[in-house]
N, C-alpha and C positions, 0 to 999 in steps of 0.2 A: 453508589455502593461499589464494591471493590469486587476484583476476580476473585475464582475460586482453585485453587489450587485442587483441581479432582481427579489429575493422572500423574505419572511420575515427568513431565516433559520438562525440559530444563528450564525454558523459561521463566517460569514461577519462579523459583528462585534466582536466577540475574536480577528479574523485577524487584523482588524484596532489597537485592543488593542496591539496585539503585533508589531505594527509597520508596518505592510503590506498595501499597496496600496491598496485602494478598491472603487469602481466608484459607485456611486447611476444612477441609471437608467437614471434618468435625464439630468446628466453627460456625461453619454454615450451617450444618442440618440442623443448628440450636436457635438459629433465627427465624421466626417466624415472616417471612421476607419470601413474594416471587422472586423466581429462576428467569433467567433470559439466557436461550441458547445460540449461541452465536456460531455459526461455521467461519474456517480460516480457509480458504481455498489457496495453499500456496504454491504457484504456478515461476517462481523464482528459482534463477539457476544457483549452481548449488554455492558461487562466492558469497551474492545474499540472501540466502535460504532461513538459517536462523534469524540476519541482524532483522527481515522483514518481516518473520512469524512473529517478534518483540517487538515494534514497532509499533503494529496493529492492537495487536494485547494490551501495549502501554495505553491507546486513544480508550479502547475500549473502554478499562479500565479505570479512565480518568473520568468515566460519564458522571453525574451526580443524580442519575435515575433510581429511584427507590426500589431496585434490584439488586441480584447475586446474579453474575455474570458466568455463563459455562462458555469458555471459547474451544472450539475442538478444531484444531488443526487437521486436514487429510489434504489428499493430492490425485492426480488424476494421471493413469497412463499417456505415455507420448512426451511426457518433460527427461530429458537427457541426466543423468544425476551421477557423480562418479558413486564407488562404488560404497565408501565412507558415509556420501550424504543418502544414499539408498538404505543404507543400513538403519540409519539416523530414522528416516521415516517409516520405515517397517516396524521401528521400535516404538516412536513415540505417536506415528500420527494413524488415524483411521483411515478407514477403503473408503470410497464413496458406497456402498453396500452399506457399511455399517450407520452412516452417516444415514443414509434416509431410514434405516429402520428403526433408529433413535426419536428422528424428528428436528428440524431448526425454528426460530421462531427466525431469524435473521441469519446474510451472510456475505462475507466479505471475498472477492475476488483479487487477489493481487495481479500485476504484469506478470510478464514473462520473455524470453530472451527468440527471437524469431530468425529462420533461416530460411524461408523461401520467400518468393515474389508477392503472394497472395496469404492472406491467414489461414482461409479453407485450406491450405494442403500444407500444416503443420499436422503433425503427428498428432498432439491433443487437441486437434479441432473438434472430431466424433464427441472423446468424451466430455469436452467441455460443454458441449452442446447439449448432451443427454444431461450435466449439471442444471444447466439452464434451464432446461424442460422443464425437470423436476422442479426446479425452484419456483419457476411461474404458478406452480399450483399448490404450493407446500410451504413456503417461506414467506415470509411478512413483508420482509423486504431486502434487497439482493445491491451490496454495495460495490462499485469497482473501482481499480486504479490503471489508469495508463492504458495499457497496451489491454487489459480484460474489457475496457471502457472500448477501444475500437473492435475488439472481437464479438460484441456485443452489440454494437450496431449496425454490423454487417449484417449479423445472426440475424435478427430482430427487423430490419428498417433496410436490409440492402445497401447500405450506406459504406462505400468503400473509406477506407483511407488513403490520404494524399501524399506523397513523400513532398517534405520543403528544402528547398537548395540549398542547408545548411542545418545543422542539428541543434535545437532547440535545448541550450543547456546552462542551467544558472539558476538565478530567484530575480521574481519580475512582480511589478506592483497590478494586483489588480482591484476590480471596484465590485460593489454585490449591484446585481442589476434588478432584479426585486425582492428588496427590504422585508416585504409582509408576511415573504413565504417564511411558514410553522419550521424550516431546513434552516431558517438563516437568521432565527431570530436573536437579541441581543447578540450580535457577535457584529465587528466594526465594517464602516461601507468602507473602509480602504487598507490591503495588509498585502503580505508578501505571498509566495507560493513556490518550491522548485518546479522544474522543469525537467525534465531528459529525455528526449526523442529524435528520432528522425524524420515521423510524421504527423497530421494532424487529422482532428476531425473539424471541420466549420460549420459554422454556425447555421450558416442557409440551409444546407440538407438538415440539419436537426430540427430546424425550426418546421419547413414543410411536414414532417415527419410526427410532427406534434407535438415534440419535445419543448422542453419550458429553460430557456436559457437564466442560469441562475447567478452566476460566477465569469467574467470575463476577462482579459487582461488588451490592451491594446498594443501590445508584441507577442505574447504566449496565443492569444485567441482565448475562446471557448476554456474555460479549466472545468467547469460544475455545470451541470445537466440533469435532468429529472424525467422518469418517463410522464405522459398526457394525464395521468391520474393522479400524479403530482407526490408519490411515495415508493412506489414499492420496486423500482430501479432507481439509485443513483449515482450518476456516472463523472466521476474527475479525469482529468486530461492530463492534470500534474501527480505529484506527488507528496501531499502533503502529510502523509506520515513517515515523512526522512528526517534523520537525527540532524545535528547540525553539522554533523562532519560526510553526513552520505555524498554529497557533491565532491568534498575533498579529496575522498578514498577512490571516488571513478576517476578523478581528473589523476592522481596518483596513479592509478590504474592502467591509463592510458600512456601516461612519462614513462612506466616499466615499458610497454608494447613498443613504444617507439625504441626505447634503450635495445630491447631484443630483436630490435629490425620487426617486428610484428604489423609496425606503420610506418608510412614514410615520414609523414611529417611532426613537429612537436607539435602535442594538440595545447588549443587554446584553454585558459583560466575558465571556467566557467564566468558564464556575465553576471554583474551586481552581485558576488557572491565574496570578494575578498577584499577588505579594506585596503588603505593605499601603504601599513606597513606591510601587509600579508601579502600585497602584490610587487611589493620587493624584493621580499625575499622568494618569492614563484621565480620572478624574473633572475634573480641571482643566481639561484640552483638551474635553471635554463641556461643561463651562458657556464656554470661549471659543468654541466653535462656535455653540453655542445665542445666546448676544450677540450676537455677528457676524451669524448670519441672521437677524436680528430688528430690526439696524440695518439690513440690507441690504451688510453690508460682508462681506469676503472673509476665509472660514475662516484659524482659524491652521494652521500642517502639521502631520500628525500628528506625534507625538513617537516615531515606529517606534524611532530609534537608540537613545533614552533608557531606552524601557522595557525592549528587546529587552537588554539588559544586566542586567537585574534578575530574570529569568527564569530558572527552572530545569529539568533535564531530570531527570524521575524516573522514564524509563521505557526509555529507549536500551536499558542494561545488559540488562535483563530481556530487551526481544526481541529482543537480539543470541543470546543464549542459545537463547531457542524456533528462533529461524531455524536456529541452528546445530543444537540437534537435531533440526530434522526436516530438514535436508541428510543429517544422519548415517542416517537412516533409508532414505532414498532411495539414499544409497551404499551398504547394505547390504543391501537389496531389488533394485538394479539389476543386472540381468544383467553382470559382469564377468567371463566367459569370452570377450567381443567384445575380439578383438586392438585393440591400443592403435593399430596402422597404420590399423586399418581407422575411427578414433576421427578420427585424423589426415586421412585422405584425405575421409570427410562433410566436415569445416570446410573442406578446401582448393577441393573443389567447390560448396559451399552460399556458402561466403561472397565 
């Protein structure tokens, strides 16, 4: 079943734009259908603060669980936001205050953008942690991406993370390493996934740990992880709810930084991510930048339109499927002896 459009956030509407199912309140309070409330924890700086609030909504959304989906976006002090995307969130998204005295049945963790040596001494480490608390005893189950997936086993398991001598950045093949688990079912034992980091978590300490290795890649590592009780943390390494062009627009990202002297070097194509025309034309626009700065004259534009055409998504499918089974998990762990009125009146007071 489809989101429910129950605040004014813009998202719901780009959704609709792109074709996605999207109920007006209205809509919803006329079906006789549970709620499933979904938290968006979105801990994203503020370049992809939206494109990844949409990202996650769209998996959500795409579940086939015999549910209405509430997703509620809020955020936690210590995330750095200019003052536009501050606004942005004071507008559309909840405090964490509001957020527990609502209630979640499930929730999702995005990354986030890091500037010290260690996670403990980011700014939203406190709060993120006091999320975490809460959710251990309150939430059904607590999904993360990336960089929330290593702040969380630090948290949890002491398990530091490793910096690797080279930044982990592309779409890389990997395999499901057990088929049986209720998190992986029908969906294929071999598909793509992106990647963007600079460190890892492995597999030995998670395993000690009790953690159940679900998801591997033999150059990425470790992508999917599950806590000992086998639901109610699940932890990605990658990120597999990036559009097709998400790898494009950082590598783009990066060709600005060098342009502005912000790095020294041209950075690399992302790996296994650009076909051999798309990697022509990368290469083209590399030697007309490199000219240009060397004359003193003005880069050509990147070729985003061109290449972003040539591009292919090899991983959508796959975690449309994980997302949807572990909603389904969550619907079937969640207390549903709570009157569907009493479902009805939290949203009409919360929101």
């Amino acid at each position: 079943m489809p989101l429910v459009a129950h605040t004014p956030l813009p998202a719901f509407e780009k959704l609709r734009q792109r074709g996605e199912k999207v109920l007006t309140l209205k809509e919803a309070l006329h079906q006789d259908i549970r709620e499933l409330h979904v938290g968006l924890l979105n801990m994203m700086p503020d370049a992809a603060l939206i494109a990844t609030e949409i990202q996650f909504m769209r998996l959500v959304g795409s579940s086939n669980q015999i549910a209405q989906f509430f997703v509620h976006p809020f955020s936690v002090e210590g995330l750095p936001h200019s003052e536009e995307s501050q606004d942005y969130i004071d507008r559309y998204y909840k405090s964490f205050d509001e957020i527990k005295a609502m209630g979640l049945d499930a929730l999702i963790i995005t990354g986030a953008n890091v500037s010290n040596p260690s996670l403990d001494q980011e700014p939203f480490w406190k709060p993120l942690k006091e999320v975490i608390e809460w959710a251990q005893q309150n939430v059904t189950s607590v999904l993360c991406s990336c960089l929330a997936t290593h702040a969380l086993v630090k948290l949890l398991y002491h398990i530091d993370r490793q910096p690797m001598a080279a930044k982990l950045w592309g779409v890389y093949p990997h395999r499901i390493i057990h088929q049986e688990h209720p998190l992986l079912r029908d969906i294929n034992t071999r598909f793509d996934v992106p990647h963007s980091r600079f460190n890892a978590i492995y597999r030995e300490p998670l395993e000690r740990a009790g953690l159940t290795i679900l998801i591997e890649s033999e150059v990425a590592g470790v992508h999917m992880a599950v806590s000992p009780d086998q639901y109610s943390i699940v932890y990605f390494q990658g990120h597999p709810e990036y559009d097709i062009n998400s790898l494009l627009k950082e590598y783009k990202r990066e060709v600005c930084r060098f342009i502005d002297g912000e790095r020294d070097d041209y950075p690399p194509a992302p790996q296994n991510y650009f076909c051999e025309d798309a990697s022509v034309i990368a290469q083209r626009h590399k030697n007309g930048v490199l000219k240009a700065l060397e004359r003193g004259e003005r880069p050509p534009e990147f070729p985003e339109a061109h290449i972003e055409t040539l591009l292919d998504n090899t991983w959508r499918d796959t975690a449309k499927a994980i997302v949807n089974n572990w909603l389904g998990l969550v619907y079937e762990k969640t207390n549903f002896q709570r009157p569907r009125q009493q479902n009805q009146t939290r949203l009409t007071e919360a929101d």
